[in-house]
N, C-alpha and C positions, 0 to 999 in steps of 0.2 A: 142486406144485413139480417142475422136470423133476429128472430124474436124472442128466442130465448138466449141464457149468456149462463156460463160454468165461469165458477170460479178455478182461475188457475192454479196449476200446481204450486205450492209454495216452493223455496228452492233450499230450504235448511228441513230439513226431517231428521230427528235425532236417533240419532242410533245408526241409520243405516242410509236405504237410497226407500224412495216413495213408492205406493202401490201401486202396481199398475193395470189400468183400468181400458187398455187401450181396444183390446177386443168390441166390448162392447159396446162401444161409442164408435168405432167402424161400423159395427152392424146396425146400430140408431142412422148414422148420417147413409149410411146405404136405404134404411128401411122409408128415409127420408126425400133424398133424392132419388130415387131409383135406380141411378145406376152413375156409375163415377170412376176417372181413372188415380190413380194414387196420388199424382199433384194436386187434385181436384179435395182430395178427400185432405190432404193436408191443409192445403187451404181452407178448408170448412172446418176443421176442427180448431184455425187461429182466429175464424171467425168468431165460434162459441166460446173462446177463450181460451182452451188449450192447445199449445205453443209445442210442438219437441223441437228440440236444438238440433243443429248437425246432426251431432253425431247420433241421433236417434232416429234418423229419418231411415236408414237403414232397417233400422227395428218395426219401422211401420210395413217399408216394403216385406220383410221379413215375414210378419205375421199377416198379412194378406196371404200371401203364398201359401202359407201354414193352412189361413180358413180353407183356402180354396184346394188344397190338399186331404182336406175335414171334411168339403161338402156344404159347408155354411155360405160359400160365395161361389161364385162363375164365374168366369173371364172371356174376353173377346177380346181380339183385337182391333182396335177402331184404325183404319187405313183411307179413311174418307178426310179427314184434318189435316189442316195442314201440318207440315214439320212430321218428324219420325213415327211411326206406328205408338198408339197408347195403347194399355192393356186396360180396360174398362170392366171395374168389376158389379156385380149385382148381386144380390141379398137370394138363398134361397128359402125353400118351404123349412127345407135343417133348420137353417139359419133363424129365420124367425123365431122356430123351438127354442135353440138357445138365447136367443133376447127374449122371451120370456121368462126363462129361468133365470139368466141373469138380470132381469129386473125384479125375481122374488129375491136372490142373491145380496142386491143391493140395498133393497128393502128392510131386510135383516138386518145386514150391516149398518145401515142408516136407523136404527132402532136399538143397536148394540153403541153405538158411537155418541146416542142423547143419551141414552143409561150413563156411561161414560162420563161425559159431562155433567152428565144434572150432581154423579156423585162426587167429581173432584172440584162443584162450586160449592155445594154443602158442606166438604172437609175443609177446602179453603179457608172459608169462612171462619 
């Protein structure tokens, strides 16, 4: 069990459908594990607490494909395990760049989002 824990998505977002932050939390639990095939990284991200449903699982394979078309990920294929070939991806030097930046990214946001707050508890009030 990891040691750290995200809170999940909530599943009512008004107005629309929720952010999606999936990028960068692939390239953490890559930058983490080292190297992982896409069931693996699904399962590590129900660990930390974020959950995609069916029909999003797609969306993760999805965008793996995309990093690894980017340059931010690798792939191989594992043929030593048992059961069907896995495609096992890993984190590159790109790759890192962009968790960097997406952790100034978030930073931001997570600074734009307590502004946010701090001013709709004081109007509240």
């Amino acid at each position: 069990m990891p040691k750290w824990k995200f809170k999940g998505w909530c599943t009512g977002y008004p107005g629309g459908k929720p952010p999606r932050f999936l990028r960068p939390f692939l390239l953490l639990l890559l930058l983490v594990e080292g190297k992982a095939h896409g069931y693996e990284l699904l399962e590590k991200l129900k660990e930390y607490g974020l959950q995609y449903e069916l029909q999003d699982i797609g969306y993760v394979y999805r965008t793996l494909r995309m990093m690894e078309n980017e340059g931010v990920v690798i792939s191989e294929w594992d043929v030593a395990g048992e059961g069907p070939s896995k495609r096992v991806y890993t984190i590159t030097e790109k790759g890192k760049t962009e968790l960097e930046e997406w952790t100034k990214t978030l930073e931001s946001i997570k600074d734009s989002l307590n502004t946010f707050l701090k001013i709709y508890r004081e109007v509240k009030q």
